[in-house]
N, C-alpha and C positions, 0 to 999 in steps of 0.2 A: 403701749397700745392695749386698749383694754379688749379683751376675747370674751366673746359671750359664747355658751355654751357648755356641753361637760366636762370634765376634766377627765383625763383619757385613767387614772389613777384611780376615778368614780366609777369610772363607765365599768372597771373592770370588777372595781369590786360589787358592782350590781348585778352585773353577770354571773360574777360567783356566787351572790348571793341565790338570785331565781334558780341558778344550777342546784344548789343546795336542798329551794324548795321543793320541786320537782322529783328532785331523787328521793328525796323523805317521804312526798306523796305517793312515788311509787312503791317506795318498802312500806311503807304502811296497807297501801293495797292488796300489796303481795302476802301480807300478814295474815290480813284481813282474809284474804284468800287461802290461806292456810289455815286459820282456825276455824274456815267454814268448812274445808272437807275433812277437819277431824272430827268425828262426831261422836259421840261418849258410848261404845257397843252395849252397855247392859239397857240404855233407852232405845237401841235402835231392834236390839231381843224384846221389849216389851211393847215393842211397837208390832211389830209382826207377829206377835202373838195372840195380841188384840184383833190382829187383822184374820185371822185366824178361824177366831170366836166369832168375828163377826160373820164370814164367807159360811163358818159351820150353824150359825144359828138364823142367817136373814136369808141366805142363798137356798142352802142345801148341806143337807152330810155327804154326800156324793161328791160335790163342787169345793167341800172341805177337803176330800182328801184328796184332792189333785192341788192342793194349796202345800203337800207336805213334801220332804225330801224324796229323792228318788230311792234311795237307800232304805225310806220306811215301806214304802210301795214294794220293792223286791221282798224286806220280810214280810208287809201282810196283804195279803193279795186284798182284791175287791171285793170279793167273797166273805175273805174273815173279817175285814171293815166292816160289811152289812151285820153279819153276824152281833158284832161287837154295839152297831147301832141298836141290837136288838134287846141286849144283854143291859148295857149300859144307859138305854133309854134316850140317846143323845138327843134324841129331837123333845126330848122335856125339858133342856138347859135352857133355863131362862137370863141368867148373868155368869159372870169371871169377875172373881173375885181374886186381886192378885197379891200375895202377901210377901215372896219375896223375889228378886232378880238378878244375877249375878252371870258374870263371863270367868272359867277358869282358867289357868294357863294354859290348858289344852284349846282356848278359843274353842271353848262350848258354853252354850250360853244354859245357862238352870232357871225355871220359872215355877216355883210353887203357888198352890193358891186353892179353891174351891169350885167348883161348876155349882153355880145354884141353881135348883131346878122352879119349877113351873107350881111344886107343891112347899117350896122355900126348904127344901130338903137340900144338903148339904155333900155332895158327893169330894171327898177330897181329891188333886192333880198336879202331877209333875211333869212337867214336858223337858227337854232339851233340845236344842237347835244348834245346828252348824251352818256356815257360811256356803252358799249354793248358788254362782250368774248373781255375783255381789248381791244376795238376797241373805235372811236366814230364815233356813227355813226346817220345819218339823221332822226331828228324826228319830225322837222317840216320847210315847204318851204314855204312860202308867194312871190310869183312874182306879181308884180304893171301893171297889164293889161293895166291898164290907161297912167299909167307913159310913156308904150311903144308905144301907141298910140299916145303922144302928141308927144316924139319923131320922128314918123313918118309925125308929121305934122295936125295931127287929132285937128282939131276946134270945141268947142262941139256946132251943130245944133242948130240954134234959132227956136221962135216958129213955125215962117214962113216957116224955113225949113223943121221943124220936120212933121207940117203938109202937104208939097207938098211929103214929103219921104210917109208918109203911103196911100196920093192918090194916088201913084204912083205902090203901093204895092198893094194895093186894086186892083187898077184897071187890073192889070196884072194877077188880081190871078183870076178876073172876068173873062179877057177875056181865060184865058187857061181851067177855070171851063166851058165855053161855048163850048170849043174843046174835052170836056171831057177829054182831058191830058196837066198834067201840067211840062211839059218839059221847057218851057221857062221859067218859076218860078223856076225853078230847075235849070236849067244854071245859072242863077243870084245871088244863094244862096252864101254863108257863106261856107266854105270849111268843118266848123263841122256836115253840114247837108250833103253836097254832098258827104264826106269819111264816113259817118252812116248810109247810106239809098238810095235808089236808086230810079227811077221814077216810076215806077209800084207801089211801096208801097208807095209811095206820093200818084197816084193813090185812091190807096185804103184806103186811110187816110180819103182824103178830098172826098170819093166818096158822103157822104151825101150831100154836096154842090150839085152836081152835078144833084140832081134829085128836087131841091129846088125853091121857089120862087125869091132867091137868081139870079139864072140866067137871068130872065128877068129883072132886075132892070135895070135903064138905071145909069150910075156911072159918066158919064158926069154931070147928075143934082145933086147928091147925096152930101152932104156936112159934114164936120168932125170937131169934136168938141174934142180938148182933156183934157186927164184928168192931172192937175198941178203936178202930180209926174212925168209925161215922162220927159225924160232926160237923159244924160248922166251919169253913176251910179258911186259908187267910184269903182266897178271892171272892171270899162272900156267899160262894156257892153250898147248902146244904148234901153234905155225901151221907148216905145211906149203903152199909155193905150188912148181910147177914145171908143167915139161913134159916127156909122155913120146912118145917117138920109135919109131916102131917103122916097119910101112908105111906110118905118114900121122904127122902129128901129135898130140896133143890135150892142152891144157894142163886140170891140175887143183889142186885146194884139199886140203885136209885142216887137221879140227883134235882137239884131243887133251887129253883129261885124268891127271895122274896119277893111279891108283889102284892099290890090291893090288901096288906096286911096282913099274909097268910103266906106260906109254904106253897108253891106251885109247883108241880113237876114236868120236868121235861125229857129228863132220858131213863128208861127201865128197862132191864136185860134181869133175862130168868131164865136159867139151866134146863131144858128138858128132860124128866126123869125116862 
């Protein structure tokens, strides 16, 4: 008799077969699925770095630093952030430039590279990041003050200079302590001083000067002797230490930022004789 239909011998090995496919479709997807959530750490560091740069340059520096780890928040408060906005100029960064990226075995992730600024001035940057709420995120930023400064053209002060810069500080700050206001020291200043503090509490800073033997000094005869650490620091910041001699003594401080292609000052402390 002849039987049409499959053959029970076919039927089975068809079954085994579609079983076969099936299962492969699924380890493949499973695969597939696995190689999507491994994702290579040094580009997922470079992504959120970018992301970073982006929140600090289109959003705000403010909105940047709530992008960073909680860990870099406890070291620098909101305060020293501003500060550091001020020093560093962040709101002049125009691009990131990023030259290398790497995850250690410590899973921290290293990012060097450049901040270009607004004037194509060259500020060098290292950050690091660790893993934070499967994110990475910012936990430590070192920018090269210095580095940015030399790209600007910044020569560091010889001694000769160093010393005509603090006669010149000096005597500026004599003659506004003579007018009892010191506005013209205040025009001159460092933009960290002049965005922190206004004239009237300059004023009231230096108002001891003001009632001092200090004023009658004549600063034309006065002479400066300083002390062998002034210089140029490795944060970029210009330190002045000496002592000026006149009828009495009185040792002072000075520190300095470069800006607008000059030496600005921002902090100066002097001895009362």
């Amino acid at each position: 008799m002849l039987k049409c239909g499959l053959d029970s011998g076919y039927t089975n090995m068809m079954s085994k077969t579609t079983s076969f496919k099936i299962f492969s479709l699924i380890l493949m997807l499973l695969c597939l699925g696995c190689s999507e959530e491994k994702k290579d750490p040094a580009t997922e560091v470079q992504k959120e770095v970018l992301e970073f740069f982006r929140v600090l340059k289109e959003v705000g520096v403010s909105d940047a630093y709530y992008e960073t780890h909680p860990k870099f928040q406890t070291a620098t408060p909101m305060t020293e952030w501003y500060r550091m906005k001020l020093v560093y100029t962040l709101e002049e960064i125009e691009n990131l430039e990023i030259q290398d990226v790497a995850v250690d075995r410590k899973n921290v992730g290293l990012v060097k590279g450049d901040f270009v600024m607004k004037d194509t001035a060259h500020m060098p940057v290292e950050l690091k990041l660790v893993q934070h709420e499967e994110r990475w995120k910012v936990i430590f930023l070192d920018m090269d003050l210095k580095g940015l400064f030399e790209s600007r053209g910044m020569v560091p002060p010889n001694l000769e200079s160093r010393i005509r810069l603090a006669q010149d500080q000096i005597r500026l700050f004599h003659k506004n302590a003579k007018k009892f206001h010191f506005k013209e020291f205040y025009d001159q200043s460092s933009r960290i001083l002049t965005e922190t503090t206004n004239v009237e509490q300059l004023n009231r800073t230096y108002a001891p000067l003001m009632v001092n033997r200090f004023l009658n000094e004549d600063m034309r005869k006065a002479t400066i002797t300083l002390d062998a650490r002034s210089g140029v620091l490795d944060t970029g910041v210009l330190f002045i230490k000496g002592r000026l001699t006149s009828s009495y003594t009185s040792d002072f401080e000075m520190e300095f930022l470069y800006e607008e292609g000059r030496w600005k000052i921002y902090r100066f402390e002097m001895e009362l004789p």
